[in-house]
PQR file of N, CA, C, O and H, with PARSE charges and radii, in Angstrom:
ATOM      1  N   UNK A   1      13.158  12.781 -84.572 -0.4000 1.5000
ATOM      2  CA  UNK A   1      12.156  11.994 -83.878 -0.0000 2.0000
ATOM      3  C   UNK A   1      10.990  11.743 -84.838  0.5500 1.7000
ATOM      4  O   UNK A   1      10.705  12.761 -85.467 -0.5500 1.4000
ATOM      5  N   UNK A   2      10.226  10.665 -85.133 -0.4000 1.5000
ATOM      6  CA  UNK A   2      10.032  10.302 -85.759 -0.0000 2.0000
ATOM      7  C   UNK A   2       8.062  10.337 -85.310  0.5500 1.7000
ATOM      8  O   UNK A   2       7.724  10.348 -84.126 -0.5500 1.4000
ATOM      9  H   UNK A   2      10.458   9.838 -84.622  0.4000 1.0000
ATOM     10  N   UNK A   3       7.232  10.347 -86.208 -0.4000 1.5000
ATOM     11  CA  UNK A   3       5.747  11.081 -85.628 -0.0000 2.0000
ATOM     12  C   UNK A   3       5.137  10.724 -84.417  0.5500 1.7000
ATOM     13  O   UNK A   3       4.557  11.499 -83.656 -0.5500 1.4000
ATOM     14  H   UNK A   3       7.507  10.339 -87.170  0.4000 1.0000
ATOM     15  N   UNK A   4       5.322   9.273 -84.242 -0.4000 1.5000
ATOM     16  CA  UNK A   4       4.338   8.121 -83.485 -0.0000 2.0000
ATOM     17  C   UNK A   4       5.402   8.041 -82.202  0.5500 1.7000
ATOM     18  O   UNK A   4       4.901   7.565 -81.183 -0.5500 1.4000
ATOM     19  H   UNK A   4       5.792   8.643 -84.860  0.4000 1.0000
ATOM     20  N   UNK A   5       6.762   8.430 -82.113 -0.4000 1.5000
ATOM     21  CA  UNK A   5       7.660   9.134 -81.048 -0.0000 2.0000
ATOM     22  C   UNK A   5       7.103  10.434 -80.401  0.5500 1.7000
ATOM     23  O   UNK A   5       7.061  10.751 -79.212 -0.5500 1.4000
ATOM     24  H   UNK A   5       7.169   8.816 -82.941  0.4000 1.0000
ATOM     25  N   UNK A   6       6.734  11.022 -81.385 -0.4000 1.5000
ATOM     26  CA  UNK A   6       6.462  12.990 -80.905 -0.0000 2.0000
ATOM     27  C   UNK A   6       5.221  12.537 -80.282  0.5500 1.7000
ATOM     28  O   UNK A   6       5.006  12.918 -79.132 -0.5500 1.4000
ATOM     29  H   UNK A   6       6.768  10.764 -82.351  0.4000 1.0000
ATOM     30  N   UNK A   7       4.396  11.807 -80.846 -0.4000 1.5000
ATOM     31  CA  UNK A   7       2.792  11.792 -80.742 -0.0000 2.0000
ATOM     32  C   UNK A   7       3.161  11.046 -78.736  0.5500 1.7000
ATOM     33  O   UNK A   7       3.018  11.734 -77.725 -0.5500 1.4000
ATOM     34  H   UNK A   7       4.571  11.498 -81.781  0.4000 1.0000
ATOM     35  N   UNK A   8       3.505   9.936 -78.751 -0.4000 1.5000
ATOM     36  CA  UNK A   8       4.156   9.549 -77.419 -0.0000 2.0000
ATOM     37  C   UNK A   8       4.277  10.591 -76.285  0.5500 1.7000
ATOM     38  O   UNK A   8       3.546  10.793 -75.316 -0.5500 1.4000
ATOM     39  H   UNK A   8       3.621   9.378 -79.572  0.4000 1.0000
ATOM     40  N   UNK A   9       5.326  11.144 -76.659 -0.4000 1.5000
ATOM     41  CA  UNK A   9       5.902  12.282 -75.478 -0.0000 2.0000
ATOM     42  C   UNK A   9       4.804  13.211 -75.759  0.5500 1.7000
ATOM     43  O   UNK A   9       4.269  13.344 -74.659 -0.5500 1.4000
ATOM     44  H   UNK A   9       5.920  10.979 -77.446  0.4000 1.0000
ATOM     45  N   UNK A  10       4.251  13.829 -76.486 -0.4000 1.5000
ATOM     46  CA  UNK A  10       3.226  14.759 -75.906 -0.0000 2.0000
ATOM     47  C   UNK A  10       2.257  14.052 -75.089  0.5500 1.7000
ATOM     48  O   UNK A  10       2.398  14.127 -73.868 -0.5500 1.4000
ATOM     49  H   UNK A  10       4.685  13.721 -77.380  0.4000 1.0000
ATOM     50  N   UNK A  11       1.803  13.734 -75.314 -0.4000 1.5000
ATOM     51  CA  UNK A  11       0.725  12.256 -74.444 -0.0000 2.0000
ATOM     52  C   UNK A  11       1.017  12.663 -73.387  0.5500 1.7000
ATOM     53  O   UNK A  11       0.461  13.529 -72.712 -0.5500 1.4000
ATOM     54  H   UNK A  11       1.688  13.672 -76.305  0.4000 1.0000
ATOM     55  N   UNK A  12       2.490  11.667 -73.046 -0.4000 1.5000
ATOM     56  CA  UNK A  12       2.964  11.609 -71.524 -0.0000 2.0000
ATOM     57  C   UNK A  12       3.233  13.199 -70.953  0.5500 1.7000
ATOM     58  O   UNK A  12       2.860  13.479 -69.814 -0.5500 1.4000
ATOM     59  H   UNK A  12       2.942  10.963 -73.595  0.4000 1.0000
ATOM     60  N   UNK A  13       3.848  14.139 -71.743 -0.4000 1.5000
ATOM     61  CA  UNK A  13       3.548  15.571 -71.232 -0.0000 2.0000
ATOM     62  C   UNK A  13       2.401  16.010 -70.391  0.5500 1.7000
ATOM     63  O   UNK A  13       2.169  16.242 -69.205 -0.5500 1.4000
ATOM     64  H   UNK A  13       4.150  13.911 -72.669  0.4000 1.0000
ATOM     65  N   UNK A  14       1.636  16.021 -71.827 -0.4000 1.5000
ATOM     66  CA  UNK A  14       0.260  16.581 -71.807 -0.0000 2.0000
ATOM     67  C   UNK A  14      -0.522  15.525 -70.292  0.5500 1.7000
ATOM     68  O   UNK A  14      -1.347  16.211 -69.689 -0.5500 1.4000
ATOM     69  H   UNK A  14       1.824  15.832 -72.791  0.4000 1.0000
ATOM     70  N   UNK A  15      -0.379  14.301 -69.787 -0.4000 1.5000
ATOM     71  CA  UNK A  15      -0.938  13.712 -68.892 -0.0000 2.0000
ATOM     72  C   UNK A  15      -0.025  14.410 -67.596  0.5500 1.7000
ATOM     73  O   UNK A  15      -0.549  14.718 -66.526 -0.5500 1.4000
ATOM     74  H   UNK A  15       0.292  13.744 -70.277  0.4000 1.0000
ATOM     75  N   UNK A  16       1.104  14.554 -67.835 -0.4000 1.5000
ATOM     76  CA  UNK A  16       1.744  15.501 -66.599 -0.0000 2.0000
ATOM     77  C   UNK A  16       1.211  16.523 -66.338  0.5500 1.7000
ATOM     78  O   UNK A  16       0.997  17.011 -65.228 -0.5500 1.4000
ATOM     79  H   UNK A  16       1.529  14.304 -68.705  0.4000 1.0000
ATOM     80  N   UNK A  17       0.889  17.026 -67.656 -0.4000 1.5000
ATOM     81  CA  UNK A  17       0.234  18.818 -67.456 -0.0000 2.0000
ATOM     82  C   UNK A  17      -1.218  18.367 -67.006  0.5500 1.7000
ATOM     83  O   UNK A  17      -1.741  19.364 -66.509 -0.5500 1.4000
ATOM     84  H   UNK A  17       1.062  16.629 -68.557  0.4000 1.0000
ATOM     85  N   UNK A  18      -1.979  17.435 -66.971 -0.4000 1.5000
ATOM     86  CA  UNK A  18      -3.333  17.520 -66.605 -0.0000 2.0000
ATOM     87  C   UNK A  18      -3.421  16.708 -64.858  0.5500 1.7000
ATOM     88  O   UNK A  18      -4.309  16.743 -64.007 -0.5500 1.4000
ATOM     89  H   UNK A  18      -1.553  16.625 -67.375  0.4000 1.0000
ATOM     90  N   UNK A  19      -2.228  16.110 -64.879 -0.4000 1.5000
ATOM     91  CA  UNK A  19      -2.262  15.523 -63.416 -0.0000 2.0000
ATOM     92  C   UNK A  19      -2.101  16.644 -62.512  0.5500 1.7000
ATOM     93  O   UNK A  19      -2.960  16.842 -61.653 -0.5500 1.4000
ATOM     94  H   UNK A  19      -1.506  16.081 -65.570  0.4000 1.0000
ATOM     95  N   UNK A  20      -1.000  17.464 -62.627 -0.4000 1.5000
ATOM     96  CA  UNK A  20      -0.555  18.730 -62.329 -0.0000 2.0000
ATOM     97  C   UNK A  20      -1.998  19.698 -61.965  0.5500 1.7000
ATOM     98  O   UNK A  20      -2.380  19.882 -60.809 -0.5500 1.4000
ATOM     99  H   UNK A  20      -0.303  17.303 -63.326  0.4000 1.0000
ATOM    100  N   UNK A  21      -2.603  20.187 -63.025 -0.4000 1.5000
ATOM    101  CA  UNK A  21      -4.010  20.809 -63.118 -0.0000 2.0000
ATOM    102  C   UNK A  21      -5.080  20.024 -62.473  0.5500 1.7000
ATOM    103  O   UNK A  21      -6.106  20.666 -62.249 -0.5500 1.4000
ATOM    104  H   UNK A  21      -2.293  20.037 -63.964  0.4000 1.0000
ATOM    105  N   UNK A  22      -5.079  19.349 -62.283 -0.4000 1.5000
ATOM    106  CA  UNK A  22      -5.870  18.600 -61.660 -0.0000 2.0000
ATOM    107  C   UNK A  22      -5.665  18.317 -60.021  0.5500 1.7000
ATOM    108  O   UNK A  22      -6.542  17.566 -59.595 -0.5500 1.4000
ATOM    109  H   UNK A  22      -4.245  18.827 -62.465  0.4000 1.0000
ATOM    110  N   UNK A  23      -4.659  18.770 -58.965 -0.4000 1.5000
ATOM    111  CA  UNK A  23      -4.180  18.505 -57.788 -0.0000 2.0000
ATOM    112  C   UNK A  23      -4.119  19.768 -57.247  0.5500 1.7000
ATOM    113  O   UNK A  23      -4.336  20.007 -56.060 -0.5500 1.4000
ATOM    114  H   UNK A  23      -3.947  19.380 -59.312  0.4000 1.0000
ATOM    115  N   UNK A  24      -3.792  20.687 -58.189 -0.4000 1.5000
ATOM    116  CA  UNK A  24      -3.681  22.321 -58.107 -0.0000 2.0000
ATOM    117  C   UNK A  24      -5.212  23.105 -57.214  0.5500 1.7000
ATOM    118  O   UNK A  24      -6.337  22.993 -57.700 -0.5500 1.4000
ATOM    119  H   UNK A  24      -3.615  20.492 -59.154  0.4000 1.0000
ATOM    120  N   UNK A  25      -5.022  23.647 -56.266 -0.4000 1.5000
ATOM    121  CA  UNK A  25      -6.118  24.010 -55.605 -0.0000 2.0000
ATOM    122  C   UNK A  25      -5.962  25.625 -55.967  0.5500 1.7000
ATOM    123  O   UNK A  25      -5.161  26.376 -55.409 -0.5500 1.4000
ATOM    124  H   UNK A  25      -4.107  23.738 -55.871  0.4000 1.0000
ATOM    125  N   UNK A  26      -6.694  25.922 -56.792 -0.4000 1.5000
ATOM    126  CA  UNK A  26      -6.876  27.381 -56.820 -0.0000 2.0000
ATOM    127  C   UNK A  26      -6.608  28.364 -55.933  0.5500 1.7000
ATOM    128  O   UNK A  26      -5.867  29.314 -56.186 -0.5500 1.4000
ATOM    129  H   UNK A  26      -7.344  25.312 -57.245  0.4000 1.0000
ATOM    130  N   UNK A  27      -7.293  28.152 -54.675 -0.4000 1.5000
ATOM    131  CA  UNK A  27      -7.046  29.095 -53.339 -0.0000 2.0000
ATOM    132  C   UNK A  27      -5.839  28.772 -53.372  0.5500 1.7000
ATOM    133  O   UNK A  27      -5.503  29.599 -52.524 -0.5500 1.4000
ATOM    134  H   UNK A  27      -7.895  27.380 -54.469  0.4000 1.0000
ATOM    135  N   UNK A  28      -4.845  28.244 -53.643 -0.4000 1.5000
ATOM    136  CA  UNK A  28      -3.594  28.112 -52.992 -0.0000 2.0000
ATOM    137  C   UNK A  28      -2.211  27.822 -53.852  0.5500 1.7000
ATOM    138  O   UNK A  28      -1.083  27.444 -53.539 -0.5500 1.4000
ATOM    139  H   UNK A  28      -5.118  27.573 -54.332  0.4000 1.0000
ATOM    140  N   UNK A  29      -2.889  28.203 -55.150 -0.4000 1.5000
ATOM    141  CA  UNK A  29      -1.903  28.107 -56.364 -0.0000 2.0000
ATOM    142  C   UNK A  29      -0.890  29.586 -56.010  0.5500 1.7000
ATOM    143  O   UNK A  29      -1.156  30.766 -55.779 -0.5500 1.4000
ATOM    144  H   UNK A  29      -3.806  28.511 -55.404  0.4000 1.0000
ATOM    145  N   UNK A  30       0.036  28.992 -56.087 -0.4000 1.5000
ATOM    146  CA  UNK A  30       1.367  30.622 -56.424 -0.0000 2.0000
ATOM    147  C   UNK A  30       1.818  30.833 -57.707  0.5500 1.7000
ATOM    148  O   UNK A  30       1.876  30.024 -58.633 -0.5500 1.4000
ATOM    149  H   UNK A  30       0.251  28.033 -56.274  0.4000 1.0000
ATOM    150  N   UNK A  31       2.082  31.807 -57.682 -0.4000 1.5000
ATOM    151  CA  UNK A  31       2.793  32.076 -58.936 -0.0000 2.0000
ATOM    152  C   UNK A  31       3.775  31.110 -59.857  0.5500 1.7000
ATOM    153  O   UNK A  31       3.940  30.869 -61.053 -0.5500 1.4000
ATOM    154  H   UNK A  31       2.035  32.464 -56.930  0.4000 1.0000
ATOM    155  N   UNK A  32       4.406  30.643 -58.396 -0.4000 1.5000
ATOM    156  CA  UNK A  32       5.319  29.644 -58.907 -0.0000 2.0000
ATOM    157  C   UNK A  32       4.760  28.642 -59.887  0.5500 1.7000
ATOM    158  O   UNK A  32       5.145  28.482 -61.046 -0.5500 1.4000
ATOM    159  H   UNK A  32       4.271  30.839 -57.425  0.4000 1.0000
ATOM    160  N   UNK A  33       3.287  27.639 -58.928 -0.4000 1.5000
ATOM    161  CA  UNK A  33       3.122  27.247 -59.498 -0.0000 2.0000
ATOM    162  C   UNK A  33       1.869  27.089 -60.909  0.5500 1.7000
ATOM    163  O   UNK A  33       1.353  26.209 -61.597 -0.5500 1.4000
ATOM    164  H   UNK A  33       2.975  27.769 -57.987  0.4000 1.0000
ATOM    165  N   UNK A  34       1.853  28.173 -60.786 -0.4000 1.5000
ATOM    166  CA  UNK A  34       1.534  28.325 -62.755 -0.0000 2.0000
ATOM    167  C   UNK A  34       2.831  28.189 -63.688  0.5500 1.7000
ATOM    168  O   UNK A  34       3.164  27.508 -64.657 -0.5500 1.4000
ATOM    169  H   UNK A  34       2.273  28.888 -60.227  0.4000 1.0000
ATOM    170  N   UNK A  35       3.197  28.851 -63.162 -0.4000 1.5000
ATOM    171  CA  UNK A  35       4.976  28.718 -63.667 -0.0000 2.0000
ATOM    172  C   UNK A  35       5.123  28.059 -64.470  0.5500 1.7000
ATOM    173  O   UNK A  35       5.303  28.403 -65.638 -0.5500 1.4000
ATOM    174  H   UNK A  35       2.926  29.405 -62.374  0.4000 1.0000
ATOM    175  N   UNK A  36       5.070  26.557 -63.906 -0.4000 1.5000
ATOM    176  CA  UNK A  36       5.754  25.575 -63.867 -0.0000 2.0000
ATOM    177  C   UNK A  36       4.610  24.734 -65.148  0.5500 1.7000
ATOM    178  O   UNK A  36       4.817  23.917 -66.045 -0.5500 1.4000
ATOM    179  H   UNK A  36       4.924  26.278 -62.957  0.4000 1.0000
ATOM    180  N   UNK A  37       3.487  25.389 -64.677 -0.4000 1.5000
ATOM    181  CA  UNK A  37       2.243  24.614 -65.743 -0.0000 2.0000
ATOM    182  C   UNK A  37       2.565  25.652 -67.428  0.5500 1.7000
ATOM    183  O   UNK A  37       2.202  25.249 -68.533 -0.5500 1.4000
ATOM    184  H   UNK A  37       3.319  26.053 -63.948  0.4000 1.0000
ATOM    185  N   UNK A  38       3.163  26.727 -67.225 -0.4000 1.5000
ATOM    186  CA  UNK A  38       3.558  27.500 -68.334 -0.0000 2.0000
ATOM    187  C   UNK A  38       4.815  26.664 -68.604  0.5500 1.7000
ATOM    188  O   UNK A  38       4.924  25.998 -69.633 -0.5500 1.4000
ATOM    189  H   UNK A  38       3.458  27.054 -66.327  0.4000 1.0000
ATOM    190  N   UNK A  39       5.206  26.684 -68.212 -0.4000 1.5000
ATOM    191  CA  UNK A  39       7.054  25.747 -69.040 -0.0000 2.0000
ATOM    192  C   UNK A  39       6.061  24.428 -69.092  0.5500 1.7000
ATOM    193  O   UNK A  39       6.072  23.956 -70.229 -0.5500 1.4000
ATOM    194  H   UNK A  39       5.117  27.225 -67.376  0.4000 1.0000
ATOM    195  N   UNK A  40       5.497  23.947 -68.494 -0.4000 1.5000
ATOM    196  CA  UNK A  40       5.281  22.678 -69.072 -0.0000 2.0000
ATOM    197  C   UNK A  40       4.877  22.524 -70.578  0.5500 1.7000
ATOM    198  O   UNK A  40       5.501  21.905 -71.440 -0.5500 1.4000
ATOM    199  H   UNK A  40       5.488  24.330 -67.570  0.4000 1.0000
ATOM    200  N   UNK A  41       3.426  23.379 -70.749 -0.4000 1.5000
ATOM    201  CA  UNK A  41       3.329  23.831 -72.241 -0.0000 2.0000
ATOM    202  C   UNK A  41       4.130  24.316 -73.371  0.5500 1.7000
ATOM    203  O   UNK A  41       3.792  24.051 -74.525 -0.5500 1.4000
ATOM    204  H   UNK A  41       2.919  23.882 -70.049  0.4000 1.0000
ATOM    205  N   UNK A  42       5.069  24.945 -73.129 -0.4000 1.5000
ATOM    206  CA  UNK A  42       6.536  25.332 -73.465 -0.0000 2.0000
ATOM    207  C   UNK A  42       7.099  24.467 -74.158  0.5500 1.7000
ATOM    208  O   UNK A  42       7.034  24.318 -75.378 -0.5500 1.4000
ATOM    209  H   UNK A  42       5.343  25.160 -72.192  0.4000 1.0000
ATOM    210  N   UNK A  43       7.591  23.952 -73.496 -0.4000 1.5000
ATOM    211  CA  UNK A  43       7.724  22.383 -73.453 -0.0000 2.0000
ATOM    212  C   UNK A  43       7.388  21.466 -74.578  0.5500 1.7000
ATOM    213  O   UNK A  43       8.104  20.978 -75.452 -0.5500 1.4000
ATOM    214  H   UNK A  43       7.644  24.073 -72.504  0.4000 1.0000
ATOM    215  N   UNK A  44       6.142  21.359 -74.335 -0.4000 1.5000
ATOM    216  CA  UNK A  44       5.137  20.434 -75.420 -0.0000 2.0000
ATOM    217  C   UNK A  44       5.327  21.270 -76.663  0.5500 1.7000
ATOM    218  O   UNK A  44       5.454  20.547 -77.651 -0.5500 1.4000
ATOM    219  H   UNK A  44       5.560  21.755 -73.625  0.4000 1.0000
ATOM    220  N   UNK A  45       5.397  22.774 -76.977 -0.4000 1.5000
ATOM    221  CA  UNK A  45       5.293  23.439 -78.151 -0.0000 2.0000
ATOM    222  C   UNK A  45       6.532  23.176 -79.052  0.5500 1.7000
ATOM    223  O   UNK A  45       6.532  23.215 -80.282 -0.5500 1.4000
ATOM    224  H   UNK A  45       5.293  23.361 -76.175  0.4000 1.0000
ATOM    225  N   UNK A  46       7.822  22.841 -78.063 -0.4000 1.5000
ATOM    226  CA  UNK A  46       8.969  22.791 -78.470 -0.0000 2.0000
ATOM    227  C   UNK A  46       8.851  21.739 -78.890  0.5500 1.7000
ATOM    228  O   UNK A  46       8.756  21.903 -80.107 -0.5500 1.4000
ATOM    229  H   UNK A  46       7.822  22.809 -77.064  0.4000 1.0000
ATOM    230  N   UNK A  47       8.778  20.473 -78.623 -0.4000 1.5000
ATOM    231  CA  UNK A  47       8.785  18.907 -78.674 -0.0000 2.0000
ATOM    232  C   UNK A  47       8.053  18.803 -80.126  0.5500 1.7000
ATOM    233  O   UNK A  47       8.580  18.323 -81.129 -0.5500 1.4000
ATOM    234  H   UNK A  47       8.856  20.340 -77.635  0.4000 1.0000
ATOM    235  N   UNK A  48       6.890  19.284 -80.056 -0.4000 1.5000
ATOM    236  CA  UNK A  48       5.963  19.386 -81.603 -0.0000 2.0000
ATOM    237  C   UNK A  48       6.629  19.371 -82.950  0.5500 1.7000
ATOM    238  O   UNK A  48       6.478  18.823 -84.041 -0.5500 1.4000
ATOM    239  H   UNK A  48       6.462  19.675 -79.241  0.4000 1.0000
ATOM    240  N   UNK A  49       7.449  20.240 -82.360 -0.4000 1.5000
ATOM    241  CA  UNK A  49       7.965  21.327 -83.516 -0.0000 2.0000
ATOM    242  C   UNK A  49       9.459  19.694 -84.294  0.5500 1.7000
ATOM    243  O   UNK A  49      10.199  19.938 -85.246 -0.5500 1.4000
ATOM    244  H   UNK A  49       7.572  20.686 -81.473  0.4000 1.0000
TER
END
């Protein structure tokens, strides 16, 4: 994958991971969903690489 590809998909990740964080109500976050905000980052670290 080629830079201005990688640079792309993190973007669109990284805007998943902040839409996500952003809807997330503290009082009422579960475990689960941190979870899911941890693999998302995961994710992005792998894609980088």
């Amino acid at each position: 994958m080629q830079n201005k590809e990688k640079i792309q998909t993190l973007r669109s990740q990284l805007q998943l991971f902040l839409d996500r964080l952003d809807h997330l109500d503290p009082e009422e976050a579960s475990l689960a969903d941190i979870d899911q905000l941890i693999q998302l980052i995961e994710k992005m670290e792998k894609d980088i690489i």
